[in-house]
C-alpha positions in Angstrom: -82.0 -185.1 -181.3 -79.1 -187.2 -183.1 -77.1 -185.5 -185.9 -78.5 -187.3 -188.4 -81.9 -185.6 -189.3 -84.6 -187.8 -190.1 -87.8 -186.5 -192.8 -90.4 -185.8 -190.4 -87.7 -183.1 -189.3 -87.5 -182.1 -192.5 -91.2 -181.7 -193.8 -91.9 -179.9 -190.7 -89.4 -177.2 -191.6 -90.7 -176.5 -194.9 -93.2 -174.7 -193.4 -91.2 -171.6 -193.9 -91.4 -172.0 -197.3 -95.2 -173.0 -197.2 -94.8 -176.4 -197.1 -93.8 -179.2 -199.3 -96.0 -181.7 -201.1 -94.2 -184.8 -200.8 -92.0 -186.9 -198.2 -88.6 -185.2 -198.3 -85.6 -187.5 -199.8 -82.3 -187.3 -197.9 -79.9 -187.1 -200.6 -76.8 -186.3 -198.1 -75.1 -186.1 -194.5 -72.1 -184.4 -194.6 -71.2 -181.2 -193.5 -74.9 -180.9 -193.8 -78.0 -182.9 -194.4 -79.4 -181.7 -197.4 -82.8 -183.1 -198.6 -84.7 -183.0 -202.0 -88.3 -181.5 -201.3 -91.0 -180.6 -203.8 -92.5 -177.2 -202.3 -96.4 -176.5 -202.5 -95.3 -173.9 -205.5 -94.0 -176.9 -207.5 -90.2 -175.4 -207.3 -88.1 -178.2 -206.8 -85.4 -177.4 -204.2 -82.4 -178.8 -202.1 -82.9 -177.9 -198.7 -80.1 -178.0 -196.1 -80.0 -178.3 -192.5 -76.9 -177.0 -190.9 -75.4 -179.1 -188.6 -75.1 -177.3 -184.8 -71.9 -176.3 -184.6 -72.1 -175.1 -188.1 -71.5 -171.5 -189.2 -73.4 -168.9 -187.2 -76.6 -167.0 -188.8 -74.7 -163.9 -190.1 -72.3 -166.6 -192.1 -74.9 -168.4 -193.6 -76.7 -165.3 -194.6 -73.7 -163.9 -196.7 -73.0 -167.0 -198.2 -76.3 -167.0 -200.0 -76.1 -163.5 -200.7 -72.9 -164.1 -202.8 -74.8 -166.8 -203.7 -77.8 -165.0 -205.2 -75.8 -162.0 -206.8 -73.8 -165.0 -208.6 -76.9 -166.6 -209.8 -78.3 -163.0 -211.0 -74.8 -162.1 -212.8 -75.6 -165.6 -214.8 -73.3 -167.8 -212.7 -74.8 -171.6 -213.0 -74.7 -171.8 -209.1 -77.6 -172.7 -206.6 -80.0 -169.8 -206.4 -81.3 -169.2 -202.8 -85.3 -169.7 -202.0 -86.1 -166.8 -199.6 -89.0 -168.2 -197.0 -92.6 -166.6 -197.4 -90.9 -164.0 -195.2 -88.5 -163.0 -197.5 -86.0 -164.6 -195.5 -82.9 -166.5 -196.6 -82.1 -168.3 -193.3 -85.1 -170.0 -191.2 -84.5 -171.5 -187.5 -86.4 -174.5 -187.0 -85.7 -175.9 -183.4 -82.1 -175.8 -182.6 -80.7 -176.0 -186.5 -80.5 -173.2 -189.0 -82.3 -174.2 -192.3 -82.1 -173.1 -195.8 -83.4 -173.9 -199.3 -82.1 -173.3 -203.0 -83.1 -174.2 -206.2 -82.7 -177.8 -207.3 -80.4 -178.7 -209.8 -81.2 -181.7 -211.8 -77.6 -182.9 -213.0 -74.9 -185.5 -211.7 -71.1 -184.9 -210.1 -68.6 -184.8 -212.5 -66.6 -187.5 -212.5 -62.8 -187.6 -213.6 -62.9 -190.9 -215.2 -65.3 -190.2 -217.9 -64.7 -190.5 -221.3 -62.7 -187.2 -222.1 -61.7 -185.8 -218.8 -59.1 -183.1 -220.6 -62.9 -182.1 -222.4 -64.0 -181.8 -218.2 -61.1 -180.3 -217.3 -61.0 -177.6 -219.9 -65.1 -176.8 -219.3 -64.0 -176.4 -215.4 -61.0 -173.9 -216.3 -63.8 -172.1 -218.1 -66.3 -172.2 -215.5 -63.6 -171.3 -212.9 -62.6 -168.0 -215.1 -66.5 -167.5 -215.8 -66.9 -167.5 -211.6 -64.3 -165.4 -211.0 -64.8 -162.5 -212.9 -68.6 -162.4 -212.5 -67.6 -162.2 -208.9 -65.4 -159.2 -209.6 -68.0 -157.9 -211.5 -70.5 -157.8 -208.2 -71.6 -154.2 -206.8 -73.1 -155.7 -203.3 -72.1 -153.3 -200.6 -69.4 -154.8 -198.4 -70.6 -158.6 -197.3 -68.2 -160.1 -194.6 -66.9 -163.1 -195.7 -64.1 -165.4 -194.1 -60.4 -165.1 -195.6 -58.6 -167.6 -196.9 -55.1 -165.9 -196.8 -51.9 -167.8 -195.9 -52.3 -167.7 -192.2 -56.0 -169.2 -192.8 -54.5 -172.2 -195.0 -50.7 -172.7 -193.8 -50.2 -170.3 -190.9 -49.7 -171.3 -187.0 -53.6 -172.0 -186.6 -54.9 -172.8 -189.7 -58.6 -172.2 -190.1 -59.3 -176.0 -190.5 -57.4 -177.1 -188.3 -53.0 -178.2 -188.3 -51.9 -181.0 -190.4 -49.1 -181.9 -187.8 -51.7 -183.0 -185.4 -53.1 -186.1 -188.3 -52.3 -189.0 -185.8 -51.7 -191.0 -189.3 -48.3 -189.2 -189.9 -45.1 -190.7 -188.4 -42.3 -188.4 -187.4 -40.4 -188.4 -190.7 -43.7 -187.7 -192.7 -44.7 -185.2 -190.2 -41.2 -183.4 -190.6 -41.1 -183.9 -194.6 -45.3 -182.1 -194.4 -43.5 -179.0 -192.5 -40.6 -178.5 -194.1 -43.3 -178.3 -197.8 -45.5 -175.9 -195.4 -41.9 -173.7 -195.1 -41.5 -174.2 -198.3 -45.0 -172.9 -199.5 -45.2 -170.0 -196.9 -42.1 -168.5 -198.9 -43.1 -169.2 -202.3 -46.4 -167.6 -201.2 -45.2 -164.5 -199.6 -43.1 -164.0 -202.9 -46.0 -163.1 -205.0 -46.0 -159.7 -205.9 -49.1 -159.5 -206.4 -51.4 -161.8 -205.9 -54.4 -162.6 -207.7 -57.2 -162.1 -204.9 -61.2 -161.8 -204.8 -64.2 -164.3 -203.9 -63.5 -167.8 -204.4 -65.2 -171.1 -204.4 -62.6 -172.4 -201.8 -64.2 -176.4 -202.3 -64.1 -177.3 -206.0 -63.8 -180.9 -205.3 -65.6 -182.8 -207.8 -68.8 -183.6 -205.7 -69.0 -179.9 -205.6 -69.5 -179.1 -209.4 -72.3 -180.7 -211.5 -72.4 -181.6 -215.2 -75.9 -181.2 -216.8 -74.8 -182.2 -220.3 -74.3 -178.1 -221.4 -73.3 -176.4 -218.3 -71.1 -177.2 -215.5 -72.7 -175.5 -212.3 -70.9 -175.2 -208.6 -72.7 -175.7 -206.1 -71.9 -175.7 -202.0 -70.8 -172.3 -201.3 -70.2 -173.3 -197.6 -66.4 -172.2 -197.8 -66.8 -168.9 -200.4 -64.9 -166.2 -199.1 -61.8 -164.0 -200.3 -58.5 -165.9 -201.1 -56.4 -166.5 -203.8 -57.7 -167.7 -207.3 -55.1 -170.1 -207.6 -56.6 -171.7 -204.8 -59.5 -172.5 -206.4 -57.7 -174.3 -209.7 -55.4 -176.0 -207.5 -58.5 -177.6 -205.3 -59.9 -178.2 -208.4 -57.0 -180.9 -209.2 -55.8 -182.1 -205.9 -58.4 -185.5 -206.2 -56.3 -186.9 -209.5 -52.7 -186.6 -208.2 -52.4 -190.3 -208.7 -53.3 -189.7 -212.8 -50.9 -191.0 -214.9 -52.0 -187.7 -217.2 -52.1 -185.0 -214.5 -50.1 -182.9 -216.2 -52.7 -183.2 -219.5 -55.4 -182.5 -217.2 -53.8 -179.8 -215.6 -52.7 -178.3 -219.2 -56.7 -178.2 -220.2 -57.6 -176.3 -216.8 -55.2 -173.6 -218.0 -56.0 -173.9 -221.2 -59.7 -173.2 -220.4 -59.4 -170.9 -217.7 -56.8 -168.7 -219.9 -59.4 -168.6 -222.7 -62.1 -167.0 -220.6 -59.6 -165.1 -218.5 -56.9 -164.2 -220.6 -53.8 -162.7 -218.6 -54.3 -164.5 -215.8 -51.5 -166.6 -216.3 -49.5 -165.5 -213.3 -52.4 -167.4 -211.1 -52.4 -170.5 -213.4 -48.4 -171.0 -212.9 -49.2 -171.0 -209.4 -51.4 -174.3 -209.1 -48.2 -176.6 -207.9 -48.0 -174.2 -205.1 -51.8 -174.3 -204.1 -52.4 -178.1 -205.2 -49.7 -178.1 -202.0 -51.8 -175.7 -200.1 -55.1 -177.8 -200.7 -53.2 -181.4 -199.6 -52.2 -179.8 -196.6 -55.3 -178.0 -195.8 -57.3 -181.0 -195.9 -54.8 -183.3 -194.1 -55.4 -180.7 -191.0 -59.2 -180.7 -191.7 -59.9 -183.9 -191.5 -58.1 -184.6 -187.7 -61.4 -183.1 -186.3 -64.5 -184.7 -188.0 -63.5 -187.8 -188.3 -62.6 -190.3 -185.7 -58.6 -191.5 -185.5 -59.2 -195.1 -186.9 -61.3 -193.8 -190.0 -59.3 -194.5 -193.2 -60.2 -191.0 -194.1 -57.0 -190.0 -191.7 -54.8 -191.8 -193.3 -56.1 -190.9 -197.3 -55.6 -187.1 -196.4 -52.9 -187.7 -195.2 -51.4 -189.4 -198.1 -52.9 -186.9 -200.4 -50.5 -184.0 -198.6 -47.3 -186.1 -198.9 -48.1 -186.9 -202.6 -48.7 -183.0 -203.2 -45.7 -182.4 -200.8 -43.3 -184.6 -203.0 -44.4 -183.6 -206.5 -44.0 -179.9 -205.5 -40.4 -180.0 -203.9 -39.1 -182.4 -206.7 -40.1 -179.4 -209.0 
């Protein structure tokens, strides 16, 4: 069977959830395919079908764990359907499935009308997320790291930046000597500000339904650094003639529901960095080398690389 899943596939696997009363919508194939289906209870739901060489069982299991303590702490986040088994994960073939509640609200996009309004509701949301997550009493639930030798280290998690065929040698050279750069700036944190984070709060990844902003795709969740989190949250407008407004109503909102935090939101420079270079390495590896999605990344890390080293 190809990689891109087609409905029959998807009705078929419903059955773990008893079924669904409609032909399943395919709403996206990315890292996943993720369908809309109307269940035979009448709960609307998005359900995902992990692509093979996606994360294994036990992965996808604490993700929606996290997931569902999040959503019972009052975090606007997907809230896991458990199959009629009380499962959260159900195999179907040779894919791992899963379902959550549907939420009926657009991406954010940061060309709307007041995006410092946006901005400040996400620093909000961020702080919100954050501290409900601290606030957690699961028993220990393995999740990946995202320390500094998962993002800039040797063998980055995602993959090494160097190796973006899009880079000449100059470019390549200028992108290490910023990932030297970082690593020290990094490793001189006293104390960093650490606990679950998002880890993807690109703007497909949070939705605005008119009162709430809600994250969804906790793919990527694990424990890192906060400031990772606000500085993914901006690496997307770095060409914004008012990125620095934009960035001032992150903080602003974020320090408002977290107050004293304000040794992670100083930070964001350094992890906008982080994020460019991440995804510069991340992309080498899912797309093939002529896909303008190279070069973009690419780009992305040498515009985050400049604005950090000129201060």
């Amino acid at each position: 069977m190809s990689d891109l899943i087609d409905s029959d596939f998807a009705r078929a696997a419903t059955s773990a959830w008893g079924h669904c009363v409609s032909e399943p919508r395919l709403v996206a194939h990315r890292e996943n395919t993720v369908f809309d289906v109307l269940l035979s209870n009448g709960t609307r739901a998005a359900m995902r079908i992990h692509r093979r060489d996606s994360l294994d069982l036990a992965d996808i299991e604490t993700e929606l764990i996290w997931s569902e303590a999040l959503s019972d702490a009052g975090t606007p986040c997907p809230r896991p359907i458990r199959t009629v088994d009380g499962a959260l994960v159900a195999r179907w073939s040779d894919r791992l499935v899963t379902m959550v509640r549907w939420i009926d609200a657009p991406p954010v996009s940061h060309s709307q009308a007041d995006p410092l309004s946006l901005m400040y509701r996400l620093g909000s949301c961020l702080a919100a997320f954050h501290m409900a997550a601290d606030g957690l009493s699961l028993c220990p639930v393995p999740r990946r790291t995202w320390k500094s030798p998962d993002l800039i280290g040797g063998t980055p998690r995602w993959g090494g930046f160097w190796e973006n065929s899009t880079l000449d040698k100059s470019e390549r050279s200028f992108l290490l000597e910023a990932r030297n750069r970082a690593r020290t700036d990094l490793g001189a944190i006293s104390h960093p500000d650490v606990g679950l984070i998002h880890a993807d709060t690109l703007r497909e990844n949070v939705l605005d339904d008119g009162r709430q902003l809600w994250l969804i795709d906790f793919d990527d969740s694990g424990w890192g650094y906060r400031g990772y989190d606000l500085g993914t949250a901006l690496v997307q407008m770095l060409d914004s003639p008012n990125l620095s407004d934009r960035r001032s109503a992150l903080v602003e909102g974020y320090l408002a529901r977290r107050p004293g935090a304000d040794g992670t939101v100083e930070k964001i420079p350094l992890f906008i960095l982080i994020r460019g270079l991440v995804t510069a390495g991340w992309i080498v590896s899912r797309a093939p080398r002529d896909d303008p999605r190279q070069r973009l990344y690419a780009e992305r890390a040498l515009a985050a690389a400049r604005l950090y080293l000129s201060g």
